[in-house]
LOLUM-516781 format. One record per residue (C-alpha): residue in three letters; chain; residue number from 1; x, y, z. Coordinates in steps of 0.2 Angstrom, whole numbers, plus 2048, in hexadecimal, padded with zeros to 3 digits. Example, Ala and Ser with C-alpha at 12.3 -4.5 7.8 and 13.67 -1.06 7.14 Angstrom:
<'ala', 'A', 1, <83E, 7EA, 827>>
<'ser', 'A', 2, <844, 7FB, 824>>
end
This chain:
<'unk', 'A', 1, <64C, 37E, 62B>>
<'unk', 'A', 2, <64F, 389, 63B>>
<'unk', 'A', 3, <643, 398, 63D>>
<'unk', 'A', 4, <650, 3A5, 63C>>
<'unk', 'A', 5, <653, 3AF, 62D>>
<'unk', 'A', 6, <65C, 3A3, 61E>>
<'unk', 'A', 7, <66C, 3A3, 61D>>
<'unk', 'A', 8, <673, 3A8, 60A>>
<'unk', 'A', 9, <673, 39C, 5FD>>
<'unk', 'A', 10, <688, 396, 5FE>>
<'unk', 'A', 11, <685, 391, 60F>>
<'unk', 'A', 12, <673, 386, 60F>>
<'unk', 'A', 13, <67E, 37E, 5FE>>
<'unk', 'A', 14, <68C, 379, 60A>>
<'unk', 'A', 15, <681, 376, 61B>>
<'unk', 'A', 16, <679, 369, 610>>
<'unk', 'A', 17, <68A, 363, 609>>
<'unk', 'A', 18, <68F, 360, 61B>>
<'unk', 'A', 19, <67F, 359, 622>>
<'unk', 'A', 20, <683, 349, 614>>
<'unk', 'A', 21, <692, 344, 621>>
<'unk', 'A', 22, <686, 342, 62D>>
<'unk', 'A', 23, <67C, 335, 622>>
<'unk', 'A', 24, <68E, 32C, 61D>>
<'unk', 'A', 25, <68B, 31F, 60C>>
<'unk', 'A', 26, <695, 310, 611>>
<'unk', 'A', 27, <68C, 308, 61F>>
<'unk', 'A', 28, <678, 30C, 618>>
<'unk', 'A', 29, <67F, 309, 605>>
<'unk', 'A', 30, <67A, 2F2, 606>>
<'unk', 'A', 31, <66A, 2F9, 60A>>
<'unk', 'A', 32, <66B, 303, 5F9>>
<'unk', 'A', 33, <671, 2F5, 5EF>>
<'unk', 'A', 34, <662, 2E9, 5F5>>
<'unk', 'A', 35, <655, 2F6, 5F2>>
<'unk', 'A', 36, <659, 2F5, 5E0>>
<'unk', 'A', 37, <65B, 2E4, 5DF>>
<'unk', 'A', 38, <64B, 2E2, 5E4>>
<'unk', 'A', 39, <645, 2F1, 5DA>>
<'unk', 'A', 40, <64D, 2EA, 5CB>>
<'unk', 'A', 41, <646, 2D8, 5CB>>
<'unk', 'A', 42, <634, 2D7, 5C1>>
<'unk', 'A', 43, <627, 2CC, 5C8>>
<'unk', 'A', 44, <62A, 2BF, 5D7>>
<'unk', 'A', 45, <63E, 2B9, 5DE>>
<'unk', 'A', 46, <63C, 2A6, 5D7>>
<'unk', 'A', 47, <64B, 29B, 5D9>>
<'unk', 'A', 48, <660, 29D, 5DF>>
<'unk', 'A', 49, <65E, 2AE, 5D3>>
<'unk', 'A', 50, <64D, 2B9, 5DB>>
<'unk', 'A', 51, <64C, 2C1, 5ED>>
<'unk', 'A', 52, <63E, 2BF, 5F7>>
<'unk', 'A', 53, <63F, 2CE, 601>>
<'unk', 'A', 54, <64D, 2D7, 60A>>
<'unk', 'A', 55, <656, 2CA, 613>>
<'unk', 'A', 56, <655, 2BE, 608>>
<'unk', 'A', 57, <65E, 2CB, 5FA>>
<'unk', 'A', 58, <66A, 2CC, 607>>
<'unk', 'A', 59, <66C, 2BB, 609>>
<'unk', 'A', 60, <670, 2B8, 5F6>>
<'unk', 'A', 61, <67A, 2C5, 5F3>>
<'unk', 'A', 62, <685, 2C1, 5FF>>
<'unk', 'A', 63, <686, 2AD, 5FC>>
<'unk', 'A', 64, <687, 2AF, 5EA>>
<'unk', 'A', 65, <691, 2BF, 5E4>>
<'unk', 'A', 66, <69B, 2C2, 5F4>>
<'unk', 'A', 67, <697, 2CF, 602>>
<'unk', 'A', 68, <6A3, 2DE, 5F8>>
<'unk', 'A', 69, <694, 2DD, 5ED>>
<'unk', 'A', 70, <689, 2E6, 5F8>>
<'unk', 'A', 71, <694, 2F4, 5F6>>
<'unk', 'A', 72, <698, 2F3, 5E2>>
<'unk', 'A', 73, <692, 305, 5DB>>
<'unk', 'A', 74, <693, 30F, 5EA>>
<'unk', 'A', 75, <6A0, 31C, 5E2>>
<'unk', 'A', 76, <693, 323, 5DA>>
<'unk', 'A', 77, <688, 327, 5EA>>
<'unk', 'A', 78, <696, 32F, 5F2>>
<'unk', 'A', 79, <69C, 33A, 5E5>>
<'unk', 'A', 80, <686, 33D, 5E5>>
<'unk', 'A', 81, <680, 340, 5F7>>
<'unk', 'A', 82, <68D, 350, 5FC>>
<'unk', 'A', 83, <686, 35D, 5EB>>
<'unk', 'A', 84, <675, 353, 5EC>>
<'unk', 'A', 85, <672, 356, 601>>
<'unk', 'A', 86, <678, 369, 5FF>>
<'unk', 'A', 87, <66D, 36A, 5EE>>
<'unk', 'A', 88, <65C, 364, 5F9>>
<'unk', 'A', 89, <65E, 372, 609>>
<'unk', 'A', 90, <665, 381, 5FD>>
<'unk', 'A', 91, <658, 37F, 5F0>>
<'unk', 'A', 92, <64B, 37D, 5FE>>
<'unk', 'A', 93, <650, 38D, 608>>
<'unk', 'A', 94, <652, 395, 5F5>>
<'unk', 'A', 95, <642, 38F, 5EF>>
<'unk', 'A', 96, <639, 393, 601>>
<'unk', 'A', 97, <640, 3A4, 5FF>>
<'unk', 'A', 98, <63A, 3A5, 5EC>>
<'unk', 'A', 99, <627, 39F, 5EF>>
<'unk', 'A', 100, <624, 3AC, 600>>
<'unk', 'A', 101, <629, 3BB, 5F6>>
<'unk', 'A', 102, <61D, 3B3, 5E6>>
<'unk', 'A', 103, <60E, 3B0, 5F2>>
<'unk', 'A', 104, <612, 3BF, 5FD>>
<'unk', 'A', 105, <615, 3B2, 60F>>
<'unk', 'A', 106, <61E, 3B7, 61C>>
<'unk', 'A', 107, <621, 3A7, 624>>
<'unk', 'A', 108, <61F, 394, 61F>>
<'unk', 'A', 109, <611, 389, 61F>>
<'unk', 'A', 110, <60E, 377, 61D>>
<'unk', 'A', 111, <607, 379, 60A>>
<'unk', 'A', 112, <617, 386, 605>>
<'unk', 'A', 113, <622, 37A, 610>>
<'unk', 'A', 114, <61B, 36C, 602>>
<'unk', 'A', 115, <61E, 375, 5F5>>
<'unk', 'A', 116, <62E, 37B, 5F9>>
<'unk', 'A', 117, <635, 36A, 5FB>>
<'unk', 'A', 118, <62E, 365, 5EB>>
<'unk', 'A', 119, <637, 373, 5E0>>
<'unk', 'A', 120, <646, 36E, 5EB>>
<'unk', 'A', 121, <645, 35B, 5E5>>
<'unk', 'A', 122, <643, 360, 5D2>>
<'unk', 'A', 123, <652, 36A, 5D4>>
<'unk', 'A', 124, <65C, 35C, 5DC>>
<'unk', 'A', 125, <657, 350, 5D0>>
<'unk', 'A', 126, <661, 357, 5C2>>
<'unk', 'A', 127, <670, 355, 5CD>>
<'unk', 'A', 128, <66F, 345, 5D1>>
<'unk', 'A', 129, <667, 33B, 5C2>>
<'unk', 'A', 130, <678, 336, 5BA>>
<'unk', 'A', 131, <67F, 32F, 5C9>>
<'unk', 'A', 132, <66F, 325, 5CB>>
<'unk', 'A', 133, <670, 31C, 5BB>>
<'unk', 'A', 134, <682, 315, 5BF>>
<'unk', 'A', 135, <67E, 313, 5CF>>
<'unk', 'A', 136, <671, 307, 5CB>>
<'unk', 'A', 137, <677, 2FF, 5BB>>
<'unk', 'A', 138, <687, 2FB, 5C6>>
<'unk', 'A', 139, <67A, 2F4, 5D5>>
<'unk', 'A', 140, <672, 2E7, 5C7>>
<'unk', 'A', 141, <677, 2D8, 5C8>>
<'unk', 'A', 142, <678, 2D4, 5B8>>
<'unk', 'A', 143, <683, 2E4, 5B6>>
<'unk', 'A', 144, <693, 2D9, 5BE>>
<'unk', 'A', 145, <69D, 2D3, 5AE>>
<'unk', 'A', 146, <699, 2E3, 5A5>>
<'unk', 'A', 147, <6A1, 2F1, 5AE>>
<'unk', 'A', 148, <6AF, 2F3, 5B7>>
<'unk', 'A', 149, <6AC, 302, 5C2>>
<'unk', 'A', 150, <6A3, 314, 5BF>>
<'unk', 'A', 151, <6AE, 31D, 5B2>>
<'unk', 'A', 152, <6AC, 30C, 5A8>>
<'unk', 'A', 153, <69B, 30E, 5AA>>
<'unk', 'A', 154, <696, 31F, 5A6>>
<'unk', 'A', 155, <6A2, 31B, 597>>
<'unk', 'A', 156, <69C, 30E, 591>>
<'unk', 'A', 157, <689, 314, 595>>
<'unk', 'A', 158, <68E, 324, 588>>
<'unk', 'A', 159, <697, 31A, 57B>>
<'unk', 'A', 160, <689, 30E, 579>>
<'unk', 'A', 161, <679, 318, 57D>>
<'unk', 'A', 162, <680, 32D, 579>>
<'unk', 'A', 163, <684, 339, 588>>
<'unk', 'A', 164, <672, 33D, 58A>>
<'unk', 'A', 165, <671, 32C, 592>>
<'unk', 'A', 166, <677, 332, 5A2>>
<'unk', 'A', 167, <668, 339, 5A3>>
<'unk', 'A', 168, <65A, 32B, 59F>>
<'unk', 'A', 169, <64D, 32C, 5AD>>
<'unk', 'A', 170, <64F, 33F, 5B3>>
<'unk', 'A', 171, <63B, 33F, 5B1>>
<'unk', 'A', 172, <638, 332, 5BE>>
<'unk', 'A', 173, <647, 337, 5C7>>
<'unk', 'A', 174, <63F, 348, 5C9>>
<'unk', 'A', 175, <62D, 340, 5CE>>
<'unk', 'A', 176, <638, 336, 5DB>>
<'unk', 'A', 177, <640, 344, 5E3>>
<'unk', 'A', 178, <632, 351, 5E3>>
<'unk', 'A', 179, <628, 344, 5EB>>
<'unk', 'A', 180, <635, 343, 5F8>>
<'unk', 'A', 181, <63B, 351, 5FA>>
<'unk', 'A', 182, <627, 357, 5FC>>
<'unk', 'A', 183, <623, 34C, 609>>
<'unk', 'A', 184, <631, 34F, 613>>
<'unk', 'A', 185, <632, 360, 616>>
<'unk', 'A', 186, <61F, 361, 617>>
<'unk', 'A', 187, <620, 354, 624>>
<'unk', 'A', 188, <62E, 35C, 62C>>
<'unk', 'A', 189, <625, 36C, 62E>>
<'unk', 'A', 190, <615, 365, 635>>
<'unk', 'A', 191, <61F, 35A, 641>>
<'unk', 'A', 192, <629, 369, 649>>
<'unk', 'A', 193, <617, 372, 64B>>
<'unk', 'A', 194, <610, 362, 655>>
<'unk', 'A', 195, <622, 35E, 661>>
<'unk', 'A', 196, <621, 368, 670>>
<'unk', 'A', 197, <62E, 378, 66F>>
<'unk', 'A', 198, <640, 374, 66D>>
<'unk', 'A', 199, <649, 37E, 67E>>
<'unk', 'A', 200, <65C, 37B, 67B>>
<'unk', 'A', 201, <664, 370, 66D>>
<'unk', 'A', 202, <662, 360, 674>>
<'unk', 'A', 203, <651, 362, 672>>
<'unk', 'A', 204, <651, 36A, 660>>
<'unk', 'A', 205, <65B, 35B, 65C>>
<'unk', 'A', 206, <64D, 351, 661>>
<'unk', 'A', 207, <641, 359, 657>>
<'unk', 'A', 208, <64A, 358, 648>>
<'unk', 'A', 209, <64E, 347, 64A>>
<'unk', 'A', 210, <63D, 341, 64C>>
<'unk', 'A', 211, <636, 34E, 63F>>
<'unk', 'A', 212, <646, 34B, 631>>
<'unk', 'A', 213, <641, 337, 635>>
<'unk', 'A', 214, <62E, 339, 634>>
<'unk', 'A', 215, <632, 346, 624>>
<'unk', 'A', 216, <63E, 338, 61D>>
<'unk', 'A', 217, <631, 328, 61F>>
<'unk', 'A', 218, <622, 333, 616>>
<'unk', 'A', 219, <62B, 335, 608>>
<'unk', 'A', 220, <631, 326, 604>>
<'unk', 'A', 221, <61F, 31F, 607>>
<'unk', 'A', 222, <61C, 32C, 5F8>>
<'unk', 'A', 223, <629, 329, 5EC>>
<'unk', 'A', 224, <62D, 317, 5EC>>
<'unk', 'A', 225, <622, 314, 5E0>>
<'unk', 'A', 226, <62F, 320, 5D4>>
<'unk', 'A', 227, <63C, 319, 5D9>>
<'unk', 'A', 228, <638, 307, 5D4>>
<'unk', 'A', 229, <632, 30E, 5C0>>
<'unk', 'A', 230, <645, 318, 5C3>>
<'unk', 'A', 231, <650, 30C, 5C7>>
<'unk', 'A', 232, <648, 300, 5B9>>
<'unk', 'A', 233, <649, 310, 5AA>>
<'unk', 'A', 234, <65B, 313, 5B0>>
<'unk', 'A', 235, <65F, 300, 5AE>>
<'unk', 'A', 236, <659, 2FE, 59C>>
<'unk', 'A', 237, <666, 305, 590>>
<'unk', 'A', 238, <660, 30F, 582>>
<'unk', 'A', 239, <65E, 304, 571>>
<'unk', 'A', 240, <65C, 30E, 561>>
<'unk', 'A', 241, <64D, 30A, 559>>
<'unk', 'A', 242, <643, 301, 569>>
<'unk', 'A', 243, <638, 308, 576>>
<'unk', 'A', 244, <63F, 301, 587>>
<'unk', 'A', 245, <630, 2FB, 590>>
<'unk', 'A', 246, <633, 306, 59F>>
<'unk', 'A', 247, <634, 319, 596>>
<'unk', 'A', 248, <62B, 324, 5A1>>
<'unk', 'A', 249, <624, 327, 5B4>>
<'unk', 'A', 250, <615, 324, 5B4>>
<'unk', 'A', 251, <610, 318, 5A5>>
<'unk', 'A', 252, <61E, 30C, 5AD>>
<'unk', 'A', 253, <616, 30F, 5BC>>
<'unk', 'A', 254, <605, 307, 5B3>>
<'unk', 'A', 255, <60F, 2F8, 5AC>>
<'unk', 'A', 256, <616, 2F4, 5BD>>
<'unk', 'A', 257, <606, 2F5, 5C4>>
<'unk', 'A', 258, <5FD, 2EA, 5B6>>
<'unk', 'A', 259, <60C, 2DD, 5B5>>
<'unk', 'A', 260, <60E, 2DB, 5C8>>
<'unk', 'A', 261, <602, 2E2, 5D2>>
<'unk', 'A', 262, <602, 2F2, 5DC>>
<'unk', 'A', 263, <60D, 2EB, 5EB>>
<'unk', 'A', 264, <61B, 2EB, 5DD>>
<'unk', 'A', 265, <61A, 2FF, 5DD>>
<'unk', 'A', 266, <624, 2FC, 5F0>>
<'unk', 'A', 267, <632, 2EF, 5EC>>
<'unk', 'A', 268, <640, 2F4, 5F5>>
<'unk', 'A', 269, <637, 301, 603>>
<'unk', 'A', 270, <63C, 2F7, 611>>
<'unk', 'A', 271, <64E, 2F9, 60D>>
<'unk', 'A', 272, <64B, 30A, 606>>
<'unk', 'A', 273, <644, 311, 617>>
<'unk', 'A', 274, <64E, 308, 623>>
<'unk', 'A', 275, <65A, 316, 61C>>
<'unk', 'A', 276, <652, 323, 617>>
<'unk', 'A', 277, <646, 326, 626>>
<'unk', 'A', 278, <653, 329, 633>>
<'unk', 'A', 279, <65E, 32F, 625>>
<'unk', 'A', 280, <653, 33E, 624>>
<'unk', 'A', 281, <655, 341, 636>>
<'unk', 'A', 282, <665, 341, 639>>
<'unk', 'A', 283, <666, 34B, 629>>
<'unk', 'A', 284, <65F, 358, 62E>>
<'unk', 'A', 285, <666, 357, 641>>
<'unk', 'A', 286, <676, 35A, 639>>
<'unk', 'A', 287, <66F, 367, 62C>>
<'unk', 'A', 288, <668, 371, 639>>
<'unk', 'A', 289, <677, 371, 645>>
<'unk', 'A', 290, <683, 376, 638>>
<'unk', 'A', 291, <677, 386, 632>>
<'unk', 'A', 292, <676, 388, 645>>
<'unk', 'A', 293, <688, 38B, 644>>
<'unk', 'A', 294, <688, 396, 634>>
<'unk', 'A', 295, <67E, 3A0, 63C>>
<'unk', 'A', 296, <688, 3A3, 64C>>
<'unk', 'A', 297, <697, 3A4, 640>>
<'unk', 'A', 298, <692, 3B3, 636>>
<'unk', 'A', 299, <688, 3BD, 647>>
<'unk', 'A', 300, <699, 3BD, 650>>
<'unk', 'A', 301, <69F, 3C4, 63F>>
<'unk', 'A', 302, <693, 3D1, 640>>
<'unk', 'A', 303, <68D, 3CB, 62E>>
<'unk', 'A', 304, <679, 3CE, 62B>>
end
């Protein structure tokens, strides 16, 4: 992210492994649970058993399945964010790297920065689509009496559906995360051209905190719509011989559209950006910090 020359591959992988303490699960994790809740639930809350927004999921889920329940399924994103944070800032260094020497760049631009963090998304898609599906199967509500933890549920998703199950939604998963990932490091880019000149770290902190916020409120403007057709393909267990009415990306994003209107395509972004907008600051204030300090490492090593 920094101007100076990128670090090897190992330790972006690890920078980024690091930076995912800096955006800990446990506190932003209800937030999580409520997003797909809300994602989950087809047409209007009606009665004791819909939500009617945020707080109101909140409210519910609280009063009627007990306040551990905003935390049920959160092994999954733990054991997740580490490999998928260091995944997102190596494969964009290695893709940025990649695409100046294919175009003949010297330095990054807004449309290479874009791209960049697109191919970076695709490739942290495919880490992170297993953990996904539990994750949200164990978040349904109606998942409760059905699974007693992840190992029961990734055993019973392959016993019943085939291993290849794990991976139901990686199409829309990737859509999700190029989109994100895409307007998030374009975003970052062009707000660290606009902020005045970082002198000293307090003030690079700053910059990266409003541009990593700004970067992280783009893209989840961009991909919420993904995520919503996601978190309903991943919760509909494979049948042999049906079609499950949400298949693929963009089809299902056409039947959620028809069925409920286009507002529907953004069920769950409040929750949803309330932690992933400063997420992606403080992401990439700790990112930056810990290259910073990779950096000094290796020069007081003498290493190139």
């Amino acid at each position: 992210m920094a101007s100076d020359k990128p670090l090897p591959f190992a330790y972006q992988f690890a920078a980024g492994a690091v930076a995912d303490s800096g955006d800990v699960n446990g506190h932003k994790y209800p937030l999580d649970v409520v997003k797909t809740r809300v994602q989950l639930q087809q047409g209007k809350g009606i009665g004791n058993e819909g939500y009617n927004g945020m707080m109101d999921c909140f409210r519910k889920i609280i009063r009627n399945e007990g306040a551990s329940r905003l935390y049920r399924g959160i092994t999954a994103p733990i054991l997740m964010e580490a490999p998928k944070r260091a995944t997102k800032f190596a494969a964009n260094e290695s893709w940025g790297k990649f695409y100046r020497n294919l175009f003949g760049i010297a330095k990054m631009d807004q449309k290479l920065s874009i791209l960049t963090g697109a191919s970076a998304g695709a490739t942290e898609a495919f880490v992170v689509v297993p953990f996904e599906l539990v994750k949200i199967r164990m978040q349904d509500r109606a998942s409760a009496g059905k699974y007693t933890g992840l190992i029961d549920c990734v055993t019973k998703t392959v016993r019943n559906e085939g291993p290849l199950a794990l991976y139901n939604g990686l199409e829309s998963t990737l859509w999700r995360h190029i989109l994100w990932n895409a307007g998030y490091f374009g975003c970052i880019f062009q707000a660290k051209s606009l902020l005045p000149a970082a002198v000293g770290k307090t003030q690079q902190m700053r910059n990266d905190l409003i541009a990593g916020s700004i970067g992280g409120t783009v893209g989840t403007m961009l991909n919420t719509p993904m995520d919503v057709v996601k978190s309903r393909i991943q919760n509909s267990p494979k049948i042999a011989g049906s079609v499950p009415k949400y298949n693929w990306a963009w089809p299902a994003v056409g039947t959620v559209m028809k069925e409920e209107g286009f507002s529907a395509l953004y069920k769950g972004f409040l929750p949803k950006v309330l932690r992933l907008g400063p997420g992606g600051g403080i992401l990439l204030v700790v990112f930056t910090g810990v290259t910073d300090f990779f950096r000094k490492f290796r020069a007081d090593r003498g290493y190139p």
